[in-house]
TISEDO-215678 format. One record per residue (C-alpha): x, z, y negated. Coordinates in steps of 0.5 Angstrom, whole numbers, plus 500, padded with zeros to 3 digits. Example, Ala and Ser with C-alpha at 12.3 -4.5 7.8 and 13.67 -1.06 7.14 Angstrom:
REM TISEDO-215678
525; 516; 509
527; 514; 502
***
This chain:
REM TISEDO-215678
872; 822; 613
867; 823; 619
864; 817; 617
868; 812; 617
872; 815; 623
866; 814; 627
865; 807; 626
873; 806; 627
873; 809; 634
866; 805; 635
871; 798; 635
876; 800; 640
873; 796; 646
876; 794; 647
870; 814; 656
867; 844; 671
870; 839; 675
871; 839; 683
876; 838; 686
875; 833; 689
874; 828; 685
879; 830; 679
885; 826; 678
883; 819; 679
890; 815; 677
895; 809; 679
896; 812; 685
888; 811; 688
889; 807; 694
883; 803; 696
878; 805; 702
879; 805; 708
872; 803; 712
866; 805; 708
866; 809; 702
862; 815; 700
859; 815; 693
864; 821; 690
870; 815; 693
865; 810; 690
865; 813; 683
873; 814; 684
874; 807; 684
869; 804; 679
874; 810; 674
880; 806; 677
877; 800; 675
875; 801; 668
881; 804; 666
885; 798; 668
890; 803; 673
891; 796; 677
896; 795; 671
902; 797; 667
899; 795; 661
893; 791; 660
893; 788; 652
886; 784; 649
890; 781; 643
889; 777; 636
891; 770; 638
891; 766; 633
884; 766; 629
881; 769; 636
879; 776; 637
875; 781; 641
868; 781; 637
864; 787; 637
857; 785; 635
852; 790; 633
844; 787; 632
839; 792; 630
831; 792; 632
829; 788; 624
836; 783; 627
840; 785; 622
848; 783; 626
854; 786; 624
861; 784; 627
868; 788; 628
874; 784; 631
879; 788; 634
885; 788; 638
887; 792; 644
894; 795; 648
893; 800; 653
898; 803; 657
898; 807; 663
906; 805; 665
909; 813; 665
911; 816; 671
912; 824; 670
911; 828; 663
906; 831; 660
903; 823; 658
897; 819; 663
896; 814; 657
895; 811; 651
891; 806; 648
892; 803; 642
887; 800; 637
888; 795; 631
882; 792; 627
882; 786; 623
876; 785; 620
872; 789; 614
872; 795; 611
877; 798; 617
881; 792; 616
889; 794; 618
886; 801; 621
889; 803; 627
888; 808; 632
893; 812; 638
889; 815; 644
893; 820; 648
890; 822; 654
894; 827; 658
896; 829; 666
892; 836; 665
886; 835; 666
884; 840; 663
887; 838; 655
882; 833; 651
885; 827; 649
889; 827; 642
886; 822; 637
892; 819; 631
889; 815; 626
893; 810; 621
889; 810; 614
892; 804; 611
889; 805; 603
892; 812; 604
898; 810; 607
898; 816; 612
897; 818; 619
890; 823; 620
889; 826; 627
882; 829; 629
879; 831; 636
876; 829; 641
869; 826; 640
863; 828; 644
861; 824; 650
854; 823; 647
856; 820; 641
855; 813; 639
860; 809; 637
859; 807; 629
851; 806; 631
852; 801; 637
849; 802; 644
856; 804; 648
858; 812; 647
864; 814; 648
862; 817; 654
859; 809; 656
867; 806; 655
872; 812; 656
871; 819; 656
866; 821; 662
870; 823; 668
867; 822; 675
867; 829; 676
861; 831; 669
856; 828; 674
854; 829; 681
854; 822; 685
850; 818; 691
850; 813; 694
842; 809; 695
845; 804; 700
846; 796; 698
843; 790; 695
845; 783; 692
844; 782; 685
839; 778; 684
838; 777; 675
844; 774; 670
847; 779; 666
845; 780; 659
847; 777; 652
843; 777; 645
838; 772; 647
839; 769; 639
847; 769; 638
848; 766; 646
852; 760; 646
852; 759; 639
859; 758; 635
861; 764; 632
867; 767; 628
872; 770; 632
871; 767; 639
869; 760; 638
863; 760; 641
859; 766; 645
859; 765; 653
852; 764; 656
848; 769; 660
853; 770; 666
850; 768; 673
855; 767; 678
854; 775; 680
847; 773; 683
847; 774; 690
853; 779; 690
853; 784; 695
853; 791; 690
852; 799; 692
847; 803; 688
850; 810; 685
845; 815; 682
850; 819; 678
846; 825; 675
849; 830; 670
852; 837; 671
849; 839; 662
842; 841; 662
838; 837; 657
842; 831; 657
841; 825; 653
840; 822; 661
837; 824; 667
841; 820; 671
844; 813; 672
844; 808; 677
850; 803; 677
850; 795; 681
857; 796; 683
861; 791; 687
863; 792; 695
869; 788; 694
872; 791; 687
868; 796; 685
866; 792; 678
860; 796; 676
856; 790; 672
850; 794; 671
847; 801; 670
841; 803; 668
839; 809; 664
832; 814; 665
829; 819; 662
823; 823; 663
822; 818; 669
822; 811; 665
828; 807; 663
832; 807; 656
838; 804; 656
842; 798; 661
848; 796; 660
851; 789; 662
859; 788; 665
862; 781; 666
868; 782; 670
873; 777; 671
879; 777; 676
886; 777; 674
889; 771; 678
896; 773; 680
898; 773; 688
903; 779; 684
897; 783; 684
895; 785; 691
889; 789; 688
882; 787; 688
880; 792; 683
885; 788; 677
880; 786; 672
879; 785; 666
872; 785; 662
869; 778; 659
863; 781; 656
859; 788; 655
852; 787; 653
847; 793; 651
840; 794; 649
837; 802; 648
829; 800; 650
826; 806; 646
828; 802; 640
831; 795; 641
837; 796; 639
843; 791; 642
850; 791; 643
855; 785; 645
862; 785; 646
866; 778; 648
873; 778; 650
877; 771; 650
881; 769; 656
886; 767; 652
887; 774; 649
888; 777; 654
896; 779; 656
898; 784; 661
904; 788; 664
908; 786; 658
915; 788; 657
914; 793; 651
917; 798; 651
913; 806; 651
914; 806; 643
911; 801; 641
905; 805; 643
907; 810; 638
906; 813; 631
911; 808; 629
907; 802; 631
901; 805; 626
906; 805; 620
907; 798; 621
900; 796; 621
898; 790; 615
892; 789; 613
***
C-alpha cells in the first residue's frame, strides 16, 4: 500500500520550534517598515498556504485540470491531472485547515485525499484516503519532509509541510531578477492534455525587486545544507529557490505566481500559483506543474462539509 500511497500524495499540488516564529496563520498582518528575515520567512508561509482566502479551490473545469508532469533524465514523461479544495475558513476548534485532493487520471483515477492540519502545533497533520476499488476509507501518518513526491522533484517539505520555525533564516539584503523562469525545455508551448497548451517560460518577473533568504536546517545531515529563496519585496511570492549541498547547487525550483484581481482582496499576498518547475541537478531530473486560469475558483460558498469524509465517499471515477 505505500507505494501507491506515495504516488497519491505526490499529485496534490496542487509542506524544535521558536516561538518567534511558530503559529503563522490567517491572522499574520503585513510588515510595518522593513521586514527582518524570521518575518520574511513568516510571510512567504503565509503566501503559499493561500491564508489570504477562506478557500481557494484549482478545479476540473471541463476537460481542463491541473497536470503534474514528471520527465526523467532518458525523457521519459509522465502526467497526473488533479483537482484541489483548500480551506482555511474555520474560526476556533481544534482544526486550522484541510485540503482536499481528487485525481482524475490514471491508476489513481477517482482516488481522493483529505489533509487535516491542526491549530496545535505540536500535532502532525492527519492523512484520509479514499480507495475507490475498495470502496473504503485508509487513514495514514504523516509523511517525512524529505520524502518525494511519487518520484517527482518537489518533496513534501518543498509544497506543505516545512514550517518556518525547522530552519533558521537570514536576510542577504536585495537584488532584481534578472533570468525567466523554468519549464521542460521540450514540452514549452506545446499543445498538451489537460491544459490546452503549456504556458512559455515566464519573464515578466525580470527586473523585480527580490529579497535574498538563506534558510539553514536545524537536522543534522540534512539532504540540503541551505537554500536561498527570490522573494518578492511587494507580496512576498518566493519565484526562485536554490538548494546546496557540500558547497555546490543540486536542485531549483521555480513559481510563477499570479495576482487575484478582486479590489475585495486588500492583500497583496492574494496569489495563486501558474506554474511550478523543478529540476535535481545531480541527475537531471524534472518537475513541471500547470495550473489554468480558469480553474481557479476562491472563497466559494461551501459549506466546511464538504471538506469531509462524506465527500470522499462521494468520488466517481
Amino acid at each position: 500500500m505505500m507505494k501507491p500511497f506515495t504516488s497519491l500524495l505526490a499529485a496534490g499540488l496542487l509542506l524544535s520550534a521558536l516561538p518567534a516564529l511558530a503559529g503563522v496563520d490567517r491572522s499574520l498582518p503585513l510588515p510595518k517598515g522593513e521586514p527582518d528575515a524570521d518575518e520574511v520567512a513568516r510571510q512567504v508561509y503565509f503566501a503559499n498556504h493561500f491564508y489570504a482566502f477562506d478557500n481557494f479551490s484549482i478545479r476540473r473545469r471541463g476537460r481542463k485540470a491541473t497536470v503534474l508532469i514528471n520527465r526523467s533524465a532518458d525523457g521519459k514523461t509522465t502526467r497526473t491531472a488533479v483537482e484541489r479544495h483548500l480551506n482555511n475558513n474555520y474560526h476556533g476548534g481544534p482544526i486550522k485547515a484541510r485540503d482536499l485532493a481528487i485525481f482524475r487520471s490514471g491508476k489513481l483515477n477517482g482516488t481522493g485525499l483529505l489533509v487535516t492540519e491542526y491549530r496545535d502545533p505540536e500535532k502532525s497533520q492527519s492523512y484520509m484516503i479514499w480507495l475507490p476499488a475498495l470502496r473504503k476509507i485508509r487513514r495514514f501518518a504523516q509523511p517525512e519532509q524529505d520524502e518525494s513526491w511519487g518520484g517527482s522533484v518537489f518533496t513534501f517539505g518543498d509544497v506543505t509541510l516545512r514550517k518556518p520555525e525547522d530552519e533558521t533564516h537570514e536576510l542577504l539584503g536585495k537584488k532584481k531578477m534578472h533570468t525567466c523562469l523554468g519549464v521542460i525545455k521540450e514540452l514549452e508551448d506545446q499543445p498538451y492534455r489537460y491544459v490546452d497548451q503549456l504556458p512559455k517560460r515566464a519573464c515578466r518577473h525580470i527586473n523585480k525587486t527580490v529579497y535574498g533568504l538563506k534558510s539553514t536546517p536545524k537536522r543534522d545531515n540534512w539532504w540540503y545544507d541551505y537554500r536561498v529563496s527570490y522573494v518578492d519585496v511587494d507580496n512576498f511570492a518566493d519565484y526562485r529557490t536554490l538548494y546546496f549541498k557540500d558547497g555546490r547547487l543540486i536542485k531549483i525550483i521555480d513559481r510563477d505566481w499570479g495576482r487575484v484581481d478582486d479590489d475585495r482582496l486588500n492583500d497583496p499576498r492574494a496569489l495563486f500559483w501558474k506554474s511550478w518547475y523543478g529540476v535535481d541537478l545531480r541527475n537531471g531530473q524534472e518537475s513541471w506543474a500547470v495550473i489554468p486560469q480558469t480553474v481557479i475558483q476562491y472563497n466559494s460558498r461551501r459549506r466546511n462539509s464538504f471538506w469531509t469524509e462524506k465527500t470522499l465517499r462521494r468520488i466517481k471515477r
